[in-house]
C-alpha positions as CSV (number, residue, x, y, z in Angstrom):
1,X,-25.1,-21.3,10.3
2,X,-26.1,-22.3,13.8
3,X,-28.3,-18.7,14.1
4,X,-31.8,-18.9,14.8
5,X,-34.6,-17.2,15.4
6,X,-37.4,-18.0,18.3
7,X,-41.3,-17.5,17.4
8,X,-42.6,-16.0,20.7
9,X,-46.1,-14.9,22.3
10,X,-48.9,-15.2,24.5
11,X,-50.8,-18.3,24.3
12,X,-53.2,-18.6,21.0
13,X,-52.1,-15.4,19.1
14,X,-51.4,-17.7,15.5
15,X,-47.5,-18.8,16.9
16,X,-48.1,-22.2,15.7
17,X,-50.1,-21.3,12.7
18,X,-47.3,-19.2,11.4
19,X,-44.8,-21.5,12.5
20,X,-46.2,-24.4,9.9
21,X,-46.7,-21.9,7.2
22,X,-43.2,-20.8,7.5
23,X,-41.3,-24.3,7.8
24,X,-44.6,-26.5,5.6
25,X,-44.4,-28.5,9.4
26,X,-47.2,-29.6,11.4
27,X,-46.8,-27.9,14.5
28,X,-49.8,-28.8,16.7
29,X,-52.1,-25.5,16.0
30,X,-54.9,-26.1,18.8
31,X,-57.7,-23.2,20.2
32,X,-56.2,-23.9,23.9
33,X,-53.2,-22.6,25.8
34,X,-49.8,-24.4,26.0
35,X,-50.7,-26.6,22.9
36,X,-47.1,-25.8,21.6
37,X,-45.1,-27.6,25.3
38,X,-41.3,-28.3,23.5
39,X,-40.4,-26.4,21.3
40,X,-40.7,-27.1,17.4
41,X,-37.4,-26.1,15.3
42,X,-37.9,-25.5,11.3
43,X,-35.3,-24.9,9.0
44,X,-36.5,-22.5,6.4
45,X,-35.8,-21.5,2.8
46,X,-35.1,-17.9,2.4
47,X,-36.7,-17.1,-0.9
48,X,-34.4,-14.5,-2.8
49,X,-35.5,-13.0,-6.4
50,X,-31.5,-12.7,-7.3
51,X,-30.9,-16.4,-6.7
52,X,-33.7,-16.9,-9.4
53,X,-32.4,-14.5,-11.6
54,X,-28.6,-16.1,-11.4
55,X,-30.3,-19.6,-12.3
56,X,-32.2,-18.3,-15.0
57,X,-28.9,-16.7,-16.5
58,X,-26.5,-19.9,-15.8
59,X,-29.4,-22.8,-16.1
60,X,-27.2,-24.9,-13.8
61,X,-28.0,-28.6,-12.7
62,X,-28.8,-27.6,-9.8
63,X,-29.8,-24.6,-7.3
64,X,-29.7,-24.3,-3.6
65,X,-31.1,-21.8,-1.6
66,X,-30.1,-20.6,1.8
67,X,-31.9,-21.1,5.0
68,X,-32.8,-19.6,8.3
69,X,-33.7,-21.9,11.3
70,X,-37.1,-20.9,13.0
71,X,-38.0,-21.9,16.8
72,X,-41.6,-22.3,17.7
73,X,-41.8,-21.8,21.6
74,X,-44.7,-22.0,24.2
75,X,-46.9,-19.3,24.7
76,X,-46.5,-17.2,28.0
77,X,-48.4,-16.1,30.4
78,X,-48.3,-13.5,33.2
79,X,-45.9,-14.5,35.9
80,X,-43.8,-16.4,33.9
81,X,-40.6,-14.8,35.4
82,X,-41.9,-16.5,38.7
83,X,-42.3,-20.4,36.1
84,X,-46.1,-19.6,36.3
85,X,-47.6,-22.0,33.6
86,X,-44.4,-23.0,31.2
87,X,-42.2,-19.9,32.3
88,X,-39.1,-21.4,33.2
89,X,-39.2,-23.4,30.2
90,X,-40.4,-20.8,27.7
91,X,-37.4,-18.6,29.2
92,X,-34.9,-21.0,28.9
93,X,-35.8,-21.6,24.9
94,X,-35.7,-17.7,24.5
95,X,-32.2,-17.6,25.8
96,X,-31.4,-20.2,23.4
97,X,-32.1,-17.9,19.9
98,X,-30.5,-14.9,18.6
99,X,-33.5,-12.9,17.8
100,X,-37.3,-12.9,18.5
101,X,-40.3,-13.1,16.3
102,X,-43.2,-11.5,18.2
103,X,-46.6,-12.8,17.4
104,X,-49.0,-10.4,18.6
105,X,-52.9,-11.4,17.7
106,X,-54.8,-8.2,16.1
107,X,-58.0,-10.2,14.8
108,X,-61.4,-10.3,16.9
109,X,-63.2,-14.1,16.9
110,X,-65.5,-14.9,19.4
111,X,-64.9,-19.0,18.1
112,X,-60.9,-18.2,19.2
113,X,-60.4,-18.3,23.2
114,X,-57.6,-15.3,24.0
115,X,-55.8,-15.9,27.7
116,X,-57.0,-13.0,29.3
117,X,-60.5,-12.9,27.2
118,X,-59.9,-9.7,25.6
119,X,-57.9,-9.0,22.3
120,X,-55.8,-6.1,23.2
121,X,-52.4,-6.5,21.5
122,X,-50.7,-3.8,23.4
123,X,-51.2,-5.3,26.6
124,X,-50.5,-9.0,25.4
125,X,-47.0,-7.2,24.2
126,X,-46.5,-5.4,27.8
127,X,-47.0,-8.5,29.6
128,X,-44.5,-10.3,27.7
129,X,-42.0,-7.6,27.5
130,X,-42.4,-7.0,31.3
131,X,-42.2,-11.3,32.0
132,X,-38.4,-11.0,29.7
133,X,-37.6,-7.4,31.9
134,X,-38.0,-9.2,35.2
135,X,-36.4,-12.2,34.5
136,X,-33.1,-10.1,33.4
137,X,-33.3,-8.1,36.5
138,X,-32.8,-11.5,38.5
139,X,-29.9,-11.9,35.9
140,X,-28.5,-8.9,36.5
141,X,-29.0,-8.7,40.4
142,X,-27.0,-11.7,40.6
143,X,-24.4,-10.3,38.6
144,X,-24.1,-7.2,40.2
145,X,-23.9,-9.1,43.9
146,X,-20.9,-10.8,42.3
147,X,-18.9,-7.8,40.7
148,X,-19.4,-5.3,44.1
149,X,-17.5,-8.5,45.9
150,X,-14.5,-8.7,43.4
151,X,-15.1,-4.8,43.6
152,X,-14.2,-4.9,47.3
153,X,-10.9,-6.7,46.9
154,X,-9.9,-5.4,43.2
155,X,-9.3,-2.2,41.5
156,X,-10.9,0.6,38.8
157,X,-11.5,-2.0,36.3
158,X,-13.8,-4.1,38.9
159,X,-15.4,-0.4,40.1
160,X,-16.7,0.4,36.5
161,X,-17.8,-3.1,36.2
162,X,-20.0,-2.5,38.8
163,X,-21.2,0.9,37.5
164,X,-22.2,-0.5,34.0
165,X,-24.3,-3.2,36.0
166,X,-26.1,-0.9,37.9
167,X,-26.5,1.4,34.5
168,X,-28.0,-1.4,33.4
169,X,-30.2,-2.4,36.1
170,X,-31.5,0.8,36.2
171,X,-32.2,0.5,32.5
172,X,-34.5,-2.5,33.2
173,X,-36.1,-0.9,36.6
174,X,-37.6,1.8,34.2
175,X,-39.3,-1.0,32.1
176,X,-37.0,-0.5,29.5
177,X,-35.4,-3.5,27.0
178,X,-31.8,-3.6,27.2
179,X,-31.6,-3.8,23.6
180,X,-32.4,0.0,23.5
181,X,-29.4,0.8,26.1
182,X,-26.5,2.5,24.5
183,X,-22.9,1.6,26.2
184,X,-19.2,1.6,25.3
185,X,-17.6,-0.9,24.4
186,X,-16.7,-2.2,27.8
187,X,-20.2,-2.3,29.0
188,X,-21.6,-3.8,26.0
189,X,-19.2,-6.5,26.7
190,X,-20.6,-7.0,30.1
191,X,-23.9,-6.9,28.6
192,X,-23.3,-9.5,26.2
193,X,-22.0,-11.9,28.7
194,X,-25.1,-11.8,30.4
195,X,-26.8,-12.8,27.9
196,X,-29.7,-10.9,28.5
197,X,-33.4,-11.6,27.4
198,X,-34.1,-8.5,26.2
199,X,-30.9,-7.8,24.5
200,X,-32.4,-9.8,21.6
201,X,-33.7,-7.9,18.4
202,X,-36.9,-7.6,17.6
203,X,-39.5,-8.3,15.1
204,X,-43.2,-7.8,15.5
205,X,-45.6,-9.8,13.6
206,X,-49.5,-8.5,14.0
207,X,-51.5,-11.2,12.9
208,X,-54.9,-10.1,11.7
209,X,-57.3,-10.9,9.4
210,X,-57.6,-11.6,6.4
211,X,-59.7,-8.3,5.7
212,X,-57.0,-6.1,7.5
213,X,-53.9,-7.9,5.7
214,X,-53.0,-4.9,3.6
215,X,-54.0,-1.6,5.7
216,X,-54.4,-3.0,8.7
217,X,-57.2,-2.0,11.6
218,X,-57.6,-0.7,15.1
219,X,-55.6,-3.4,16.8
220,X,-52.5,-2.9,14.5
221,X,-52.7,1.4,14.5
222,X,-52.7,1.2,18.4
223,X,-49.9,-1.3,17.9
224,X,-48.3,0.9,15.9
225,X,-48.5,3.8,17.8
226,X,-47.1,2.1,20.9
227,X,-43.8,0.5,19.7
228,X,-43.3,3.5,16.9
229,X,-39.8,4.3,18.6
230,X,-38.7,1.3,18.7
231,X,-36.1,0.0,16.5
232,X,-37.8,-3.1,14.8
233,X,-40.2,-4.0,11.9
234,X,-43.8,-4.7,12.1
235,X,-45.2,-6.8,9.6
236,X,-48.9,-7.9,9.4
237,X,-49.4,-11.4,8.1
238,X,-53.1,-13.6,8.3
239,X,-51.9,-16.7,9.9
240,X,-54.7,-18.6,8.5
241,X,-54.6,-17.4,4.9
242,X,-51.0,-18.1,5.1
243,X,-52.0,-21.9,6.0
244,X,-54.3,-21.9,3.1
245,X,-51.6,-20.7,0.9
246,X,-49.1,-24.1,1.6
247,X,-51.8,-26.4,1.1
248,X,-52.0,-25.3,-2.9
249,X,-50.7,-27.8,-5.5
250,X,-49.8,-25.8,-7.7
251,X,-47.9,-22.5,-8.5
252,X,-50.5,-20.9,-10.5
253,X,-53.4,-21.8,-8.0
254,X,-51.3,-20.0,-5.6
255,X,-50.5,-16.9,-7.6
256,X,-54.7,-16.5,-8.4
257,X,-55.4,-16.9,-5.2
258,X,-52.7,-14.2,-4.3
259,X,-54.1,-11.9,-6.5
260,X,-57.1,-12.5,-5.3
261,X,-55.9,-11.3,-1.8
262,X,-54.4,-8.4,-3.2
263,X,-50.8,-10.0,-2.4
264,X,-47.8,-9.5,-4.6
265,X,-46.7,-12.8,-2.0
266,X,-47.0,-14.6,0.7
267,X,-46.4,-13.0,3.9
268,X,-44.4,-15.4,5.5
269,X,-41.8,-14.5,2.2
270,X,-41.2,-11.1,4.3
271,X,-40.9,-12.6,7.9
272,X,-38.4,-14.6,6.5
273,X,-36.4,-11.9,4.6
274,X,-37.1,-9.9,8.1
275,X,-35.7,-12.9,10.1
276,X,-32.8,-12.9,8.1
277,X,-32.2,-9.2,8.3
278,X,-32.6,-9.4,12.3
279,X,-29.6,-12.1,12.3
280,X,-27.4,-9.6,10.5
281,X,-27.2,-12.6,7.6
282,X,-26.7,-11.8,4.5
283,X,-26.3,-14.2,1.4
284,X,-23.4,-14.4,-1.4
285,X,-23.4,-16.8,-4.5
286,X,-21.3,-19.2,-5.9
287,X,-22.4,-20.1,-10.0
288,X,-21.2,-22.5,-12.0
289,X,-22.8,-24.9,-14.4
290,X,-22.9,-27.7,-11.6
291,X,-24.3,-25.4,-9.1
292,X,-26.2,-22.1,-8.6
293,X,-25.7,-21.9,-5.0
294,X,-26.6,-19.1,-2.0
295,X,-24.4,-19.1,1.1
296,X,-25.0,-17.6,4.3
297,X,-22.4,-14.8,6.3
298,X,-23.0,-12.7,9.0
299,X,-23.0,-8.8,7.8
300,X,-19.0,-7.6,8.0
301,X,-17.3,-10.9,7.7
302,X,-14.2,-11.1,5.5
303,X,-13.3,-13.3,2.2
304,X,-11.2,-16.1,4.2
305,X,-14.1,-16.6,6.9
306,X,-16.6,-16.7,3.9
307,X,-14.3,-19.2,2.0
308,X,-14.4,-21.3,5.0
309,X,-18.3,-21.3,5.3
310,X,-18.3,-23.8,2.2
311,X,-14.9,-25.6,3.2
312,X,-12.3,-24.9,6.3
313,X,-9.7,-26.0,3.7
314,X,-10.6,-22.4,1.7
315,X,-10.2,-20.7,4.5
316,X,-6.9,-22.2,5.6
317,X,-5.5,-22.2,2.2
318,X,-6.8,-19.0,0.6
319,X,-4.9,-16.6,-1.7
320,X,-7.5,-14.8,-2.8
321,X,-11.6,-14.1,-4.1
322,X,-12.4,-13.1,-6.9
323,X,-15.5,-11.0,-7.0
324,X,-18.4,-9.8,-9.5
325,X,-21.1,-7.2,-7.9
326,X,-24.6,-9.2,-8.8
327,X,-26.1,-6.2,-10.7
328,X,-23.3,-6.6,-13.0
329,X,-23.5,-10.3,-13.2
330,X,-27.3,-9.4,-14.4
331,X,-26.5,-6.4,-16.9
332,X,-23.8,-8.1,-18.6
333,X,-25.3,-11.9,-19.0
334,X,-22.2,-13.8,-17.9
335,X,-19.2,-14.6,-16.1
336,X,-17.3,-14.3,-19.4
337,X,-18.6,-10.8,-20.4
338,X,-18.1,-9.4,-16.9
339,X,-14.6,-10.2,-17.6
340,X,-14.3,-9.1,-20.8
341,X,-15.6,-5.6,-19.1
342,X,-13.0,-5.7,-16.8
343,X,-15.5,-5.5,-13.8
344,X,-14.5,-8.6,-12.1
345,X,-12.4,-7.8,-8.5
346,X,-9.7,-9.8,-7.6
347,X,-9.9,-9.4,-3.8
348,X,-7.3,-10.2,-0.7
349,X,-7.6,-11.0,3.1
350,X,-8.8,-7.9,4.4
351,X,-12.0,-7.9,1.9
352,X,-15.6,-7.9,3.2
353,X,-17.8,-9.4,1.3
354,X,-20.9,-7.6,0.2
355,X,-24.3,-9.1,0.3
356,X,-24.9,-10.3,-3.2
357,X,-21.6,-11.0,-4.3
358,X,-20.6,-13.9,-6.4
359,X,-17.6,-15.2,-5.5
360,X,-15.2,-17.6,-6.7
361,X,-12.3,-18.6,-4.2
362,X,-8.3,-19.3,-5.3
363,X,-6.7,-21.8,-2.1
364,X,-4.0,-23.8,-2.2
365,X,-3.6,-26.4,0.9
């Protein structure tokens, strides 16, 4: 799926770090601003405990995983909603993703230069939040001048159109994301035309060190404190421990060294899951001897649409999906004895498919 999410921050906060231990790339990671100028795009496995279960039980030739596409973008700095350093840039490549991953630093190092020569995570998230805010006000100013003109000449619809602008400006003018604006459906739909900034869900990722990886510190508690209404996830990750982590050979090395840590697994494991989650993705299987395979959907989509996602011909042609609920794929051992059971669903049109399920599709084209 074309989805993606955008890796976002101020300038040396462990973007780029993060960004190579995610995808295994080799982002430039350098102790200076604006080391990261176009943007870097990994496509990333989304590791998934029930697709190793399903291979284990089938032993097919072969198993694929599903994936999650991952944007590395510039840092900002203050004034970026006027192009100050790469702002025009670094705003444009925002607008591009569906959701933003929000690096904030949370480790002291005098040997690591921070922009504004202070670590102080709560202002590094202000300024960034406040860059996004003004740069939708332009959005929406510009909007609005257009609506209150076809308001002139038109009628009631073109009059509420202009209300739900001005809602919405207003929204921003109190230094308030637009993701956290509630609006009926009509305004939503003027809200998603504009394909606002801060419409974008969320997730926070404290980087600290590798001392505060578990419990966290002073940076990440004030952190905490500050963005505790929010809806979104924080998770705290150690850039560099997760940079040591890719460069082990071997699985076992990795695991010591993970217990070592204290770690039941690498960090980037949960940004991923969390990215995935802040797409509204979720995976269902296909298994068969050939193939053990894991296939992404948005939350809410129905059997045709997820038929088509492996072939348009499924979707065009399809009759019907039959169904089995993973946990009692797992209980039972096999496609056969989930059968024999009488717990496999033979589904229609207007099914939506549920994250986990394994499906088999019946088309004729």
């Amino acid at each position: 799926m074309a989805l993606k999410c955008g890796i976002v921050g101020l300038p040396n906060v462990g973007k780029s770090t993060l960004f190579n231990a995610l995808t295994s790339a080799k982002a430039l990671a350098a102790n200076y601003p604006f080391a990261t100028k176009e943007p870097n795009l990994g496509i990333i496995t989304v590791p998934d405990e029930r697709l190793d279960k399903l291979t284990e039980i089938v032993n097919p030739q072969k198993t694929l995983p599903t994936t999650v596409e991952i944007l590395d973008i510039a840092g900002l700095i203050e004034g970026a909603s006027k192009g100050e350093g790469l702002g025009n840039q670094f705003l444009a490549n925002i607008r591009e993703v569906d959701a933003i991953i929000h690096v904030v630093r949370c480790f002291d190092n005098d040997n690591v230069i921070h922009v504004s020569n202070k670590v102080d995570p709560v202002r590094d998230k202000e300024i960034i939040d406040m860059e996004l805010i003004l740069k939708d006000m332009e959005t929406v100013e510009k909007r609005l001048e257009k609506l209150k003109k076809a308001a002139k000449a038109g009628g009631k619809d073109d009059v509420r159109m202009v209300e739900y602008g001005q809602q919405i400006l207003s929204h921003l003018e109190n230094e308030k994301p637009v993701r956290s604006l509630e609006l009926d459906k009509d305004g939503k739909a003027l809200l998603d035309e504009m394909m606002l900034l801060t419409s974008k869900p969320i997730l926070y990722v404290c980087n600290v060190d590798e001392n505060s990886v578990i419990s966290g510190n002073n940076h990440t508690e004030r952190f905490l404190e500050v963005v505790k209404d929010e809806n979104a996830e924080v998770i705290l990750v150690c850039a560099n421990v997760e940079a040591e982590i890719i460069d082990f050979d071997s699985e076992e090395d990795k695991e010591m060294f993970l217990e070592e840590m204290g770690l039941k697994e690498p960090g980037v494991n949960r940004v991923i899951r969390a990215s995935y989650k802040l797409l509204n993705l979720i995976t269902y299987f296909t298994a068969g001897e050939k193939e053990v395979r894991a296939w992404t959907i948005e939350r809410g989509t129905m059997a045709p649409q997820a038929a088509g996602v492996i072939h348009t011909d499924f979707e065009k042609g399809f009759i019907r999906a039959e169904v089995i609920k993973y946990d009692d794929y797992v209980s039972l051992g096999s496609e056969a004895a989930v059968k024999s059971a009488g717990k496999m669903g033979v589904e229609g049109k207007e099914y939506v498919v549920g994250d986990g399920d394994i499906m088999h599709f019946r088309f004729n084209v």
